[in-house]
N, C-alpha and C positions, 0 to 999 in steps of 0.2 A: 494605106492604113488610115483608119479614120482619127478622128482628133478623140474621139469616146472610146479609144480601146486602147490597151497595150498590148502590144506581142510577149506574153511573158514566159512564152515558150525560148525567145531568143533572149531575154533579158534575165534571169534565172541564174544559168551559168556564168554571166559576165558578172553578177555583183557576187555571186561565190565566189569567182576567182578576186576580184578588183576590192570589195565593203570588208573588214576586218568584224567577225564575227557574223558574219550573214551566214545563213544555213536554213532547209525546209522548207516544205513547198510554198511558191509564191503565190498570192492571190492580192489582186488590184483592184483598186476602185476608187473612180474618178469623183473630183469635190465638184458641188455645183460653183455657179461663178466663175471668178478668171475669164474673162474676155479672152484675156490674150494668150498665155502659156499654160496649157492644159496643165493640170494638177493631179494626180495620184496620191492615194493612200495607200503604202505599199504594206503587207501581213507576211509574215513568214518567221517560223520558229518560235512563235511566242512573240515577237518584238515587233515592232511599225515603222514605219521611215514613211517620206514625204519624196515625190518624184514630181519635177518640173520639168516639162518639156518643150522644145520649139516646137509651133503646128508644122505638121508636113505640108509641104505644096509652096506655092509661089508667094513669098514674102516680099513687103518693101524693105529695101535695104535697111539696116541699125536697127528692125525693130525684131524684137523678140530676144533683147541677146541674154541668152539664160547666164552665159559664161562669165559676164558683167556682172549678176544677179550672186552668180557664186562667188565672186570673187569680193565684192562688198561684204556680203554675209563673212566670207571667211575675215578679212580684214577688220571688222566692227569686233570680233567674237572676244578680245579684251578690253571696252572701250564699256561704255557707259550707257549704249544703246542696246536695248536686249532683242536679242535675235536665238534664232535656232541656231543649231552646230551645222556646219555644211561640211557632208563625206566623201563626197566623191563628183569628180565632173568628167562625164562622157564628151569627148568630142569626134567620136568614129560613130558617123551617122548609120553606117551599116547595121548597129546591134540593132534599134528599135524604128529607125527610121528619120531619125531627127537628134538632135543634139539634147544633153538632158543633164541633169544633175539630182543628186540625195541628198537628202536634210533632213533633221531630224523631226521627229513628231511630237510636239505637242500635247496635251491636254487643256486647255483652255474655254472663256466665252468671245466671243466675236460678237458685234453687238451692230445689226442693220440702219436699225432706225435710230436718228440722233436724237429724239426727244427719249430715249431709252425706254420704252415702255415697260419691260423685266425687271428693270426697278424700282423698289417700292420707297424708296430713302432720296428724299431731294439732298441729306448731305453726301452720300454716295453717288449720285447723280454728278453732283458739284465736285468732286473728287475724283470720277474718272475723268471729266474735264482738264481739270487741274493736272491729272497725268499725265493726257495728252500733250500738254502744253511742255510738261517739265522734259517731257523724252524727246518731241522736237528741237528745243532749246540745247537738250544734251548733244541732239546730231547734228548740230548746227554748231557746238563748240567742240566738236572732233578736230585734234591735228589730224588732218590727212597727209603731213608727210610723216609723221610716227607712225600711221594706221597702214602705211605704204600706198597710197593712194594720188602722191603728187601729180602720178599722170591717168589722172582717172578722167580727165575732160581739160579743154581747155579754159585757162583763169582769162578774165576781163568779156569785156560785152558780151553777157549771158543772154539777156534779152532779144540783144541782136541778131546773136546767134539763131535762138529758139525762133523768134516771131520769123525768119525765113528758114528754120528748117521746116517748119508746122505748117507752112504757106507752101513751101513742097510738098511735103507730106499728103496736104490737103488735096491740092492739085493731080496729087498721082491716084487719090481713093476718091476722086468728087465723081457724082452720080447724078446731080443737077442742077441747077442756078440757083445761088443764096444770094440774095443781096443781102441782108444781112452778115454774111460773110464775107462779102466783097468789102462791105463799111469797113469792119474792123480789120482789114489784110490794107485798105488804103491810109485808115488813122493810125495803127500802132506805131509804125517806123517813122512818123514825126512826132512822135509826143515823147520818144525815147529818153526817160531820167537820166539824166548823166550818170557816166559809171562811177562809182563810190569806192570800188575796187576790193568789194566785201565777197570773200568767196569762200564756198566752204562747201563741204558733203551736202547735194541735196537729195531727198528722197523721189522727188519728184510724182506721185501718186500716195503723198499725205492723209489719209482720211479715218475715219473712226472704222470702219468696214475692213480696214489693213492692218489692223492692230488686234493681237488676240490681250487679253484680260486672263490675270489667274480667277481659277473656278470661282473663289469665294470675295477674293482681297480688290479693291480697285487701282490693281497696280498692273502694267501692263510688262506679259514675260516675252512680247513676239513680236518684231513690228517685221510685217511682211511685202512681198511684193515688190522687189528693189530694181523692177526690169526698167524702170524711167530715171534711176539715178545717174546722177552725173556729177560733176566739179559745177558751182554755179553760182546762184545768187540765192542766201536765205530768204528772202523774202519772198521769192516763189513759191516756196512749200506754204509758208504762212499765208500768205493771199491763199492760196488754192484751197487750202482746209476753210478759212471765213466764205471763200464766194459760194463754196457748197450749202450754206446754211443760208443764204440769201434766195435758196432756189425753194419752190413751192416740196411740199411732202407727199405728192402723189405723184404717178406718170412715171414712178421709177426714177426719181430725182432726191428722193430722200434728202430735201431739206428743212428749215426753218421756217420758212416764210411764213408769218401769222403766227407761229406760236408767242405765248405769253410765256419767254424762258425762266422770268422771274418767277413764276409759282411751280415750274419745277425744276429749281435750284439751278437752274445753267446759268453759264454767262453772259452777256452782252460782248459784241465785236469787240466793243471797246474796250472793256473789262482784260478781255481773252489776250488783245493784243497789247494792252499794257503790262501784262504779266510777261508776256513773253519776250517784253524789252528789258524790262525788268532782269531777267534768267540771262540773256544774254549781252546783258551792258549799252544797251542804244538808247538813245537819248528822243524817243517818237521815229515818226516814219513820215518822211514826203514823200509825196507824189505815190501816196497810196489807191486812189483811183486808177490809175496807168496800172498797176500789178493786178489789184480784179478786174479790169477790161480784158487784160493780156491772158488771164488764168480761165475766163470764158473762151477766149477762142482758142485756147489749147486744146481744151477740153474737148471742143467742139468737131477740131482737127483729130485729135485721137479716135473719137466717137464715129469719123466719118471715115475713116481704116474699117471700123469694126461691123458699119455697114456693107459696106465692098467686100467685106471676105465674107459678109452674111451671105453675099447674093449669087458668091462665087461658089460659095459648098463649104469654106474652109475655116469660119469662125469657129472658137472653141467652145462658143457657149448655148444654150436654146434660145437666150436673154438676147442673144445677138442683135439679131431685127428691133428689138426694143428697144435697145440700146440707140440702135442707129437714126430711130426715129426724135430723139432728140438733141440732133446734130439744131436742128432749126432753131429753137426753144431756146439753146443756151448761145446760139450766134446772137437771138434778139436782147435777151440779159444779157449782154456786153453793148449791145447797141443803145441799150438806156440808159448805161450806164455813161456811154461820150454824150446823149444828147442832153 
């Protein structure tokens, strides 16, 4: 079964019997984007839902876990982070092929390019900013043992962890010699922050493109995409959303670099990341360097998964190959960044 289709000959009957209220004939259609777990927008009887699934075929281990994806969703659904309602989670790969879950559908905007071009109000502009910032800060002061989520990952050396899981990771999808990749897999594990023992929900795949917007208001009702969360280190997510904007705005990197944010109403790094100490009570950030080194070559590592299953058949997206062509690009943005 391909990653662009649903069987929904076989999936039909399972969510009549299993979705409360499901009824009429189904009709499916996949969103563009998602590298990683194909997305459906499922139709039937008048109403919509949202279908995430693992790609069929041969996965690296931990990745894709939609089950995690649901289980955050369900867990945030009283909390202060707005997310979709999650209905139902498949784990009998038999119905469609792969493991999957329901959630509900939205109305929203999704907004590509950070310098916003759609809008025409720099204090709007400046305001969905400012969302951004306030709904990070909210995920970040989630109790996760109220939300149930104390064993959502393991607490302490977050970094540690990641910079050698991502170093496998890489290792199992690498396609050819980066030295610049080699740079940053030799420097990260000595330059390691000491642990601060700050741990909290992180989303892990932060960005303005994972966040839907109500139609009109710049207030954000959906933050999506939660297959990278885990138990961890806030500062992860907050580096990762800033080193985005440090990257050029072409080539499918959709960042900052070169714009003039001041004339249209964005903020400066600094700006953005004092506000968000601010929301969450920290007193500045050391050793802020080491988090966008680290948040490059994660990146980097992911993006090099996404080529390997480009070449093997089994990416879920067209973007794939384009995607994976800047595994290189963002290993040297961490590289300039130590030298």
């Amino acid at each position: 079964m391909s990653t662009q289709t649903l069987d929904t000959e076989r999936l039909a009957p399972y969510l009549a019997e299993h979705l409360p209220g499901f009824s009429g004939e189904l009709g499916a259609e996949k969103f563009a984007g998602g590298q990683s777990n194909p997305t459906f927008r499922l139709s039937a009887g008048g109403r919509q839902y949202v279908l995430r699934r693992k790609p069929p075929g041969e996965l690296l281990a931990s990745a894709h876990a939609v089950d995690r994806e649901f289980r955050v969703l369900s867990a945030l659904a009283d909390t202060a982070v707005p997310v979709p309602e999650a209905y139902l989670l498949c784990e009998d790969e038999s119905v469609i092929g792969s493991m999957f879950y329901v959630m509900e559908y939205l109305e929203g905007r999704v907004f590509w390019d950070p310098t916003l071009p759609e809008v025409s109000d720099n204090a709007e502009r400046n305001a969905i900013y400012d969302e951004m910032n306030r709904v990070l800060a909210a995920l970040h002061n989630v109790d996760v043992d109220a939300a149930g989520l104390t064993d959502f990952g393991r607490p302490g050396n977050y970094f540690e962890r990641q910079v050698s899981r991502w170093t496998k990771q890489y290792r199992a999808s690498e396609t050819e010699h980066s030295e610049a990749m080699e740079r940053l897999i030799a420097w990260l594990p000595g330059h390691m922050p000491p642990d601060d023992g700050a741990v909290s929900l992180v989303h892990g795949d932060y960005r303005l493109d994972n966040l839907m917007f109500h139609p009109t208001e710049p207030r954000i009702i959906a933050v999506l995409d939660w297959e990278l969360s885990t138990l961890g280190h806030p500062l992860a997510d907050l580096a990762y959303q800033v080193m985005a904007w440090q990257l050029p705005g072409d080539a499918g990197l959709r960042g900052l670099a070169g714009v003039d944010r001041a004339t249209l109403g964005l903020p400066s790094d600094d700006a953005y990341v004092a506000e968000y100490c601010r929301r969450t009570g920290r007193d500045g950030i050391d050793h802020w360097n080491f988090y966008l080194v680290f948040c490059f070559f994660r990146l980097a590592a992911i993006l090099q998964g996404v080529k390997k299953r480009a070449l093997q058949g089994n990416a879920s997206s067209a973007e794939a190959e384009a995607k994976g062509a800047l595994v290189e690009p963002l290993a040297q943005h961490g590289v300039a960044l130590i030298d």
